[in-house]
N, C-alpha and C positions, 0 to 999 in steps of 0.2 A: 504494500500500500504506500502510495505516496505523499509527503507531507511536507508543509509549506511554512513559511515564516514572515510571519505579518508584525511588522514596525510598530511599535509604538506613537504612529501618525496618527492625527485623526482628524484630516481634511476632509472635506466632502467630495470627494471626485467621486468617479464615477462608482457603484457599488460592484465590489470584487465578484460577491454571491449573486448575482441575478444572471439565471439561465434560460434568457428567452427560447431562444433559436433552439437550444439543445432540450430542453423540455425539463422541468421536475429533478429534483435531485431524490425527491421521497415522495411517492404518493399513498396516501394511507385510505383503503379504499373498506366501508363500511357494507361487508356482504347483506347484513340482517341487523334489525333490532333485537330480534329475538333475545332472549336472557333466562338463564335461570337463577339468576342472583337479584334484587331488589340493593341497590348500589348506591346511598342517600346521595352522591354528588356525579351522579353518572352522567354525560355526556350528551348520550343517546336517547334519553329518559326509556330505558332499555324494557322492552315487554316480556310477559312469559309465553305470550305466542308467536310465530312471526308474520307479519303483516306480509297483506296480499299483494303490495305495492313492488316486493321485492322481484331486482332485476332475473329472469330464467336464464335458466344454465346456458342456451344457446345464444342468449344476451350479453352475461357476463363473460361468455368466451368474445365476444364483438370488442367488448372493450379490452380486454386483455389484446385483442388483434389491434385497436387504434393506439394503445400503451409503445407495445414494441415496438410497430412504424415507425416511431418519430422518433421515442426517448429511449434512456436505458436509465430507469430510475430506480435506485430501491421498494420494492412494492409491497407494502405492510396492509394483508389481512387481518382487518381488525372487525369490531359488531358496534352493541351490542357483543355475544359470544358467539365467533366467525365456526365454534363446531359446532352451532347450532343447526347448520344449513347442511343436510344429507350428501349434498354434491359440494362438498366443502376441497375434499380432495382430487373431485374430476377437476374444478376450475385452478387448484393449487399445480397439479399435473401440468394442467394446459398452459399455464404463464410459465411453468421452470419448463418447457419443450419448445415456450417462444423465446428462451434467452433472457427472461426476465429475473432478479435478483431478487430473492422474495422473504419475508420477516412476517411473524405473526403475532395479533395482543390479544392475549386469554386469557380470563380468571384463574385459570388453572385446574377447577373442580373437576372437568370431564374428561382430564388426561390420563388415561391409565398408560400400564405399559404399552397394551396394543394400539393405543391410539398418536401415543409419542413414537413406536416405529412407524406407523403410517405418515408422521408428521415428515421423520426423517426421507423417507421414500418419496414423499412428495416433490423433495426439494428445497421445500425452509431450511432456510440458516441461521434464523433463529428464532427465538419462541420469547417474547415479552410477556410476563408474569404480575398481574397485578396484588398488590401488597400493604393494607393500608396503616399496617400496626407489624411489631415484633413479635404480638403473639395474637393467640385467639380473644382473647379479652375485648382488646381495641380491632382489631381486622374484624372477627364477625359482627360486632354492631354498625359500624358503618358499612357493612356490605351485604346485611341481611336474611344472613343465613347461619343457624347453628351449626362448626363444622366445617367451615368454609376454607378458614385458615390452614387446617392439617390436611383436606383436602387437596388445595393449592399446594402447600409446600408437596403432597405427593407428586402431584405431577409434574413440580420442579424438579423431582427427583427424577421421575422417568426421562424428565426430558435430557437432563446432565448424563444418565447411562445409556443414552443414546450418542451420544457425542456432539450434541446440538449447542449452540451458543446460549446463556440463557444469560434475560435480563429481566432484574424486577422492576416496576413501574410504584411509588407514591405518590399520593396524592399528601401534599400538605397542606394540613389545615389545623385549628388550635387542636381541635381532640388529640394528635398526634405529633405536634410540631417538639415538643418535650421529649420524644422515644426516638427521635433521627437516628442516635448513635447508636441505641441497641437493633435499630435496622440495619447501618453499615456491619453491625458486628454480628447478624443474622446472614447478611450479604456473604461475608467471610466465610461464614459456616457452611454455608451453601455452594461457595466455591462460582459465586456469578460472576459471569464476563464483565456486567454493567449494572449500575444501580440508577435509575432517573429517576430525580424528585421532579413532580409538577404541582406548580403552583396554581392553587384552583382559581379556575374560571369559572364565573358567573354565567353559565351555559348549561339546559336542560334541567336537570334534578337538579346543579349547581346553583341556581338562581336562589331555592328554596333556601337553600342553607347560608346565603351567603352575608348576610349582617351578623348572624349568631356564629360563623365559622369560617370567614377571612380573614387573616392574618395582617393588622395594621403594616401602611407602609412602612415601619420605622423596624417593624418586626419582621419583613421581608426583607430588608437589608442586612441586620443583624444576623438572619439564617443566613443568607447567601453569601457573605464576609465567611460566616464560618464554616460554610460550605464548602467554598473556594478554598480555603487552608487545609481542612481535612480530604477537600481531592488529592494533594498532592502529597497524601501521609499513605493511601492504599496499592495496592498492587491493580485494581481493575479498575476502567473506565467510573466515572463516576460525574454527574449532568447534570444541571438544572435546567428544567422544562419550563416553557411556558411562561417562560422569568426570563427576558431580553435582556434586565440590567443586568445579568451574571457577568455578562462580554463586559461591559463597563468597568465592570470589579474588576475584572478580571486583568484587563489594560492597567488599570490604576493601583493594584496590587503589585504587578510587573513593575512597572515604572519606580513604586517607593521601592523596588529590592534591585533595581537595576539591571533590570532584566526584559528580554525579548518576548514576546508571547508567540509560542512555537503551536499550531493548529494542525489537526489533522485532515485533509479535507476531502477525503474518499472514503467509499467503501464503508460498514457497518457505525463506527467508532468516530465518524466525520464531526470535526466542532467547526463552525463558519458564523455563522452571527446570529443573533438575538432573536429577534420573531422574521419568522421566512415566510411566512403566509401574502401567498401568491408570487414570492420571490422566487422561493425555491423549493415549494410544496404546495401540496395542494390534495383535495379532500374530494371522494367521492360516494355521493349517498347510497343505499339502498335503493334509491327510486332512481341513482344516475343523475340527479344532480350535482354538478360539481362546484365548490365551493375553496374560497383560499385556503380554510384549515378547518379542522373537524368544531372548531370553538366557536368561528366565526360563520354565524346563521344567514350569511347572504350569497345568492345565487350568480354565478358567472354563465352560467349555462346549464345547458344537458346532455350527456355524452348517446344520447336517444333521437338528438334532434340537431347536433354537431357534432365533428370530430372534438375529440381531446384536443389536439393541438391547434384545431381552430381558437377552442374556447382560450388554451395558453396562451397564445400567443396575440388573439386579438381582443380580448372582453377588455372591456372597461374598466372593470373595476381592477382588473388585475393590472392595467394598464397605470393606474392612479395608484395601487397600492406598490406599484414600483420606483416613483417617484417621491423621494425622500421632502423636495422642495412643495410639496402639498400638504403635507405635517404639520400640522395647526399648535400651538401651547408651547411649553417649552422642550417638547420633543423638536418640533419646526425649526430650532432655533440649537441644537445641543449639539456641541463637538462630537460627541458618540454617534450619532444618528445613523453612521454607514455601519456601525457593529451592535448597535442597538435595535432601533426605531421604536421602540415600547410596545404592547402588547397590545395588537389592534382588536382583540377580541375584547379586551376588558376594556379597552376606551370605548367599544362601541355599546357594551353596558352601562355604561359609567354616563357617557354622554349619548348617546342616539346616535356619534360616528364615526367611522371605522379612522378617520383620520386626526381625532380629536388626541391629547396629549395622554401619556399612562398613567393610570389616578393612582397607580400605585407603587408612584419611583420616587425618593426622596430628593436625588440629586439636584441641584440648580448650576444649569449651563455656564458657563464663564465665558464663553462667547460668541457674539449674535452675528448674523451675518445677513448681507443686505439681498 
């Protein structure tokens, strides 16, 4: 894998991460709602049946055929729970037979051993894990199921004795913002490639919870300060999701040690900047609508009634969301803005839109520019 090294500059030229022409670097494509968990901050506002809206297998192979064309992106099956869907493994088949590089995000519950070698067989390289607590205590209550936690970590397990990559996924929020460490040190145990916290968005179930269980901004910086220090204490990948000013730390933590910030920008383990939505990702529904990221509820198209790369490369919105110089607040205005941009999903909560400033960054820009 190749790896690059990004200066401590932070002019606004042109942005490094923006892949028009070559399409997507990740697209994270939502087979189903379907769910058999009750997940209080879920995304998807995930069901226990799966809706009739969802795309047919000889559909979901259409788009896996307009995928390959054009890009060669990391391609993350995700839900809702992506083995909810019978033909979960014809369409995983059909994308690793087009050359596509494929990743998948699962609760974990449904992974037995036979299901973790079919995963293998399919062609995933790796299997994302979701994790909301270090043990059953805190993970089953906010993910709604007695069980859930020893469940999942099973099928961590099968996935690991398969030879699979495995990464856990958190979600932070106060219930759990206190047990970080004994999740890196669950991480350990478990021998994970990679650990992502995501910082919750105000999206789907998220909405409900989110005055009684957002993390003030003062309190998202303080994790991420220590976030960033304790990444470079572990032997495996370790990420903040969904938190754009990480990159920020991250430069300005470099800088007080006198040091470079070294990026990886391929391949599974790729860091490149802060929020990519419609930069350098992009989201696709159950019903084939495509959108900038799984957070952000506004529609660029339909991969039903345009090509994928029609929509990349020519929608509107993705058009506007690639221009830094449309950034309203003091995101519009922040030396970071080409490693940052703030969190377009949660300015679009916060304010009604998607280019309004992150309500949730403490920093204040040091300089404006005309």
């Amino acid at each position: 894998m190749n790896a690059a090294v990004f200066q401590n500059t932070m002019g606004r030229s042109k942005n490094p991460f923006t892949s028009i022409e070559t399409g997507p670097r990740l697209i994270f494509w939502e087979l189903t709602e379907g769910c058999n968990l009750k997940c209080i901050h879920c995304r998807a506002t995930a069901q226990p049946e799966r809706s009739p809206d969802e795309l047919t297998t000889e559909k979901a192979f259409q788009v896996i055929d307009q995928i390959a064309d054009f890009a060669k992106p990391i391609l993350i099956l995700t839900g809702g729970e992506p083995l909810y869907r019978p033909d979960f493994f014809e369409i995983a088949h059909y994308a690793n037979d087009r050359g596509i590089t494929l990743a998948m995000a699962s609760n974990g519950t449904l992974i037995t051993e036979e299901i973790a070698r079919k995963i293998k067989d399919s062609g995933i390289k790796r299997v994302a894990i979701s994790f909301d607590g270090p043990d059953s205590s805190i993970h089953d209550q906010f993910r709604g199921l007695e069980g859930s936690f020893e469940q999942a970590l099973s099928g961590a397990r099968h996935v690991k004795n398969q030879g699979l990559e495995l990464q856990f996924n958190t979600t932070i929020t106060t219930h759990n913002v206190d047990h970080i460490e004994k999740m890196i040190e669950l991480s350990k145990r478990m021998n994970v490639d990679a650990l992502h916290l995501f910082m919750l968005v105000p999206v789907g179930c998220g909405v409900q919870i989110a005055e009684s269980n957002m993390l003030s901004a003062e309190r998202y910086e303080e994790v991420l300060e220590w976030f960033y220090d304790r990444s470079r204490e572990v032997d495996f990948e370790i990420r903040a999701t969904c938190a754009p000013h990480f990159y920020r730390i991250m430069r300005q933590k470099a800088k007080e040690r006198g040091e470079r910030v070294t990026v990886q920008t391929h391949g599974m383990a790729a860091v490149t900047k802060g929020c990519l939505a419609g930069t350098g990702v992009c989201f696709i529904s159950h019903k084939g609508n495509v959108q900038p990221c799984g957070y952000l509820p506004l529609k660029a198209g339909n991969v039903m009634e345009q090509s994928l790369e029609t929509i990349w490369k020519e929608s509107e919105l993705f058009q506007k969301l690639r221009n830094p110089e449309l950034l309203d607040g003091k995101c519009g205005v922040c030396e970071f803005v080409n490693v940052c941009s703030g969190c377009r999903a949660r300015a679009f909560h916060d304010k009604g839109s998607f280019l309004a400033e992150e309500p949730y960054c403490v920093y204040k820009p040091k300089a404006k520019f005309s």
